[in-house]
C-alpha positions as YAML, in Angstrom:
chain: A
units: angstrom
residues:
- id: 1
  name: UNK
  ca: [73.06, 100.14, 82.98]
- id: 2
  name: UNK
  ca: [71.44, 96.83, 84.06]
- id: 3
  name: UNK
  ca: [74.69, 94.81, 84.69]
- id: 4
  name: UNK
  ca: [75.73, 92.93, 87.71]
- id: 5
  name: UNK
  ca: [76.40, 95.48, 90.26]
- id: 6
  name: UNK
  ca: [79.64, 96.17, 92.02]
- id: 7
  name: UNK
  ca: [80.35, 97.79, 95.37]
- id: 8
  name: UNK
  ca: [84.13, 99.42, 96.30]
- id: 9
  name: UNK
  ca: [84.82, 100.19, 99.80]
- id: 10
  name: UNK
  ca: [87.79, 101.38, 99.52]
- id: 11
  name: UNK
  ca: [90.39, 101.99, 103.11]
- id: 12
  name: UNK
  ca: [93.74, 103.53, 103.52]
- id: 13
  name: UNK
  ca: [95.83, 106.19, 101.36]
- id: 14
  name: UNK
  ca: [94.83, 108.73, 97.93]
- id: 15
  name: UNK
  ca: [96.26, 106.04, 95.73]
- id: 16
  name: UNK
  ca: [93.71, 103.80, 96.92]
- id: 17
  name: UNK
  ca: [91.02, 106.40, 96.26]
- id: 18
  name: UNK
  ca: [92.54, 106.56, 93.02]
- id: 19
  name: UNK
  ca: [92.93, 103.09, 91.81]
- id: 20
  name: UNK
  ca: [89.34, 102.67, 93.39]
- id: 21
  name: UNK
  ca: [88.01, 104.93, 91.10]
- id: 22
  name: UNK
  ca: [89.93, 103.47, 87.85]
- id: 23
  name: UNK
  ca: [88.47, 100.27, 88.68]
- id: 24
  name: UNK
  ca: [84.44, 101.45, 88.92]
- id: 25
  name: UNK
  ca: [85.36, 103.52, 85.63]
- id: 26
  name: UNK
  ca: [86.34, 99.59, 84.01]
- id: 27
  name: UNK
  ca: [83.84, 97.79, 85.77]
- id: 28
  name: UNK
  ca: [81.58, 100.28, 84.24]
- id: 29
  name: UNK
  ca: [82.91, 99.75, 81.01]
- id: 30
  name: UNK
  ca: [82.46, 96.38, 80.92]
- id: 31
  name: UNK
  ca: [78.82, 96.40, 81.71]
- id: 32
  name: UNK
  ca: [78.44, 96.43, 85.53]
- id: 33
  name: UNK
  ca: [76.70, 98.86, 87.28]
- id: 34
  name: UNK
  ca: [78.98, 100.45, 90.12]
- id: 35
  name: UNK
  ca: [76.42, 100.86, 93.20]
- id: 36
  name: UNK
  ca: [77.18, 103.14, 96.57]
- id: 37
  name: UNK
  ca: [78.74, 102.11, 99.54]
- id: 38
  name: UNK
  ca: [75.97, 100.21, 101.59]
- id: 39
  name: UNK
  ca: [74.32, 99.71, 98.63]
- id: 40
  name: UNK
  ca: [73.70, 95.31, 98.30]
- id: 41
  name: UNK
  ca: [75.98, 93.99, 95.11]
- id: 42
  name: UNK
  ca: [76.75, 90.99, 93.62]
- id: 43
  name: UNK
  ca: [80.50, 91.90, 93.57]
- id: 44
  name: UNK
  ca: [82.04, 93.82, 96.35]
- id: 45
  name: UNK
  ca: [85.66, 95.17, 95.73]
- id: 46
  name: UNK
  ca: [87.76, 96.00, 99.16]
- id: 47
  name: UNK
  ca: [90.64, 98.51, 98.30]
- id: 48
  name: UNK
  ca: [93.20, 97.66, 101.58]
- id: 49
  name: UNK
  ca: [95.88, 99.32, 103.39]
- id: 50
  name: UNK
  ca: [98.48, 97.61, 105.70]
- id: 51
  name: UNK
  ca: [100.50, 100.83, 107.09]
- id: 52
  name: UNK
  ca: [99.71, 99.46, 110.46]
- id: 53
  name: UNK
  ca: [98.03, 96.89, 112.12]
- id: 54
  name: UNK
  ca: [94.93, 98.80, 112.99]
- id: 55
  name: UNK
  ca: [94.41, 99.65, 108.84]
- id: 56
  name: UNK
  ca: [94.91, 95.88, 108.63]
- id: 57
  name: UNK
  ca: [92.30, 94.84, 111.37]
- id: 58
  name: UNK
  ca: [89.68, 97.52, 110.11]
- id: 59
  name: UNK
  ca: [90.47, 95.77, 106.90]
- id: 60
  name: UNK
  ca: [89.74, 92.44, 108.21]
- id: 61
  name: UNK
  ca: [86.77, 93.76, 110.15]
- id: 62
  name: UNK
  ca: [85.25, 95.49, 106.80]
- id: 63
  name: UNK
  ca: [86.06, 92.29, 104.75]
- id: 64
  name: UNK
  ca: [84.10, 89.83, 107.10]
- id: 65
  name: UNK
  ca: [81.40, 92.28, 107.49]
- id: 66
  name: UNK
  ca: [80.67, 91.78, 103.68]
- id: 67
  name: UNK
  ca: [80.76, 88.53, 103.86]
- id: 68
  name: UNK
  ca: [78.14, 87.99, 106.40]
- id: 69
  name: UNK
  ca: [76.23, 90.63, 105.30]
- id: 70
  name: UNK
  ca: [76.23, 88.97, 101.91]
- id: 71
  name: UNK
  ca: [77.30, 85.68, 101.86]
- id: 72
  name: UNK
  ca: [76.70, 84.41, 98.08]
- id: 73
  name: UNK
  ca: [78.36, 87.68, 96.77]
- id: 74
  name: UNK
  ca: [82.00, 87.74, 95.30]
- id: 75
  name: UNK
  ca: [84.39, 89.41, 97.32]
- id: 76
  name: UNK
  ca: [87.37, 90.72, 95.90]
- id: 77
  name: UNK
  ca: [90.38, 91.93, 98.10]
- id: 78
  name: UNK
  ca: [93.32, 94.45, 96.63]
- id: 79
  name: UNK
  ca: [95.58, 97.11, 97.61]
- id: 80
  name: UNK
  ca: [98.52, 96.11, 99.99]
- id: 81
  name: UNK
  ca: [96.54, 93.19, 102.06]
- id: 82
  name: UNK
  ca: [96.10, 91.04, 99.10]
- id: 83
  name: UNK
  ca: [99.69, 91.38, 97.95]
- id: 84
  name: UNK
  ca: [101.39, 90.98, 101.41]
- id: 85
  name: UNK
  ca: [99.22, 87.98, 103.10]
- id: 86
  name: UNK
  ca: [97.10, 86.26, 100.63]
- id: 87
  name: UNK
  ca: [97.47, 83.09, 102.27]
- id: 88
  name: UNK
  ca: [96.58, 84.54, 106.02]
- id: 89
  name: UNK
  ca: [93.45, 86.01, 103.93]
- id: 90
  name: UNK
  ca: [92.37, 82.59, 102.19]
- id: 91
  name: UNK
  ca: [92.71, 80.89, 105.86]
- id: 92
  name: UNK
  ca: [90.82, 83.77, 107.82]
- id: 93
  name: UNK
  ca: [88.08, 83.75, 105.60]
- id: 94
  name: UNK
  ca: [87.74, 80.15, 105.34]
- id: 95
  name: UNK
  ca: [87.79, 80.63, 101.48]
- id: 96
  name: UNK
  ca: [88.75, 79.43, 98.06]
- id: 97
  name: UNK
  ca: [90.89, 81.96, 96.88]
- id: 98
  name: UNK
  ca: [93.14, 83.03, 93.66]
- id: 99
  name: UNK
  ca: [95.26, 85.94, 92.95]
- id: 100
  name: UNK
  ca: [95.57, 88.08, 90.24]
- id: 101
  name: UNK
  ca: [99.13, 89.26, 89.18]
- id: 102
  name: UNK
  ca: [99.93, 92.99, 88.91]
- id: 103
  name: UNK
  ca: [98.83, 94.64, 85.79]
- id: 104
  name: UNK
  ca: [100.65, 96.80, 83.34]
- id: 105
  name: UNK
  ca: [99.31, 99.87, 84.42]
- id: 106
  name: UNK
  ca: [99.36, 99.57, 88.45]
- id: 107
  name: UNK
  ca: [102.16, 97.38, 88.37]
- id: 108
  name: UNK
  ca: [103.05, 98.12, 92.05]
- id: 109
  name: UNK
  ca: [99.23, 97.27, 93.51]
- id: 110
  name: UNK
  ca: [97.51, 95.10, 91.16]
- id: 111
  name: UNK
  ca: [97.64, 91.93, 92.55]
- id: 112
  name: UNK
  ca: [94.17, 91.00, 94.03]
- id: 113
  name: UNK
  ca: [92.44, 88.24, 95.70]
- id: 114
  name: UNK
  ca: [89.18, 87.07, 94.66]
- id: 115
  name: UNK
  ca: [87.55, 85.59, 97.96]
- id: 116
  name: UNK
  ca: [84.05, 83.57, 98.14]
- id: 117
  name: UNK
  ca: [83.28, 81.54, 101.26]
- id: 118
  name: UNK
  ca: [83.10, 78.17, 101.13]
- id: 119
  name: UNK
  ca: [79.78, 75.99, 101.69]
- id: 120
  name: UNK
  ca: [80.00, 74.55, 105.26]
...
């Protein structure tokens, strides 16, 4: 496959591992090309957890790594972060931001947001 590529990094519980690995099955599907961890992509897809506050600082701390790493990359945030504090996530990131309502088949986590920094 020749596609855009997509990276997952994907924090917290099993059903994150899970729904991460539905999601690089579709991505696939549709004509991406799901790269490794580390590898550089043109999407990157960050799976969150909040149980606590440290999963939600590591998932901070993951999320801004990507985007200095790669700045002109999509970043797309789901899992429990992007359904609890989108808002907090737009502001933090100093992004333009949109969420994604729950789908059919993960109707509990399947909100996202889609995150891309702004131009200064």
């Amino acid at each position: 496959m020749s596609g855009p590529t997509v990276a997952f990094a994907t924090l917290g519980c099993r059903l994150n591992q899970v729904e991460s690995q539905e999601m690089r099955a579709l991505v696939e599907q549709a004509g991406y090309r799901a790269v490794e961890p580390g590898e550089a992509a043109q999407v990157y897809v960050v799976n969150t957890c909040t149980v606590t506050s440290r999963a939600d600082f590591s998932d901070r701390q993951v999320i801004r790594r990507i985007l200095r790493a790669s700045p002109e990359a999509r970043v797309v945030v789901t899992g429990c972060l992007a359904q609890t504090d989108p808002d907090t996530l737009a502001r933090m990131f100093r992004t333009a931001a949109s969420t994604a309502a729950p789908s059919a088949s993960s109707p509990r986590r399947g909100a996202g947001v889609e995150a891309r920094r702004r131009r200064q």
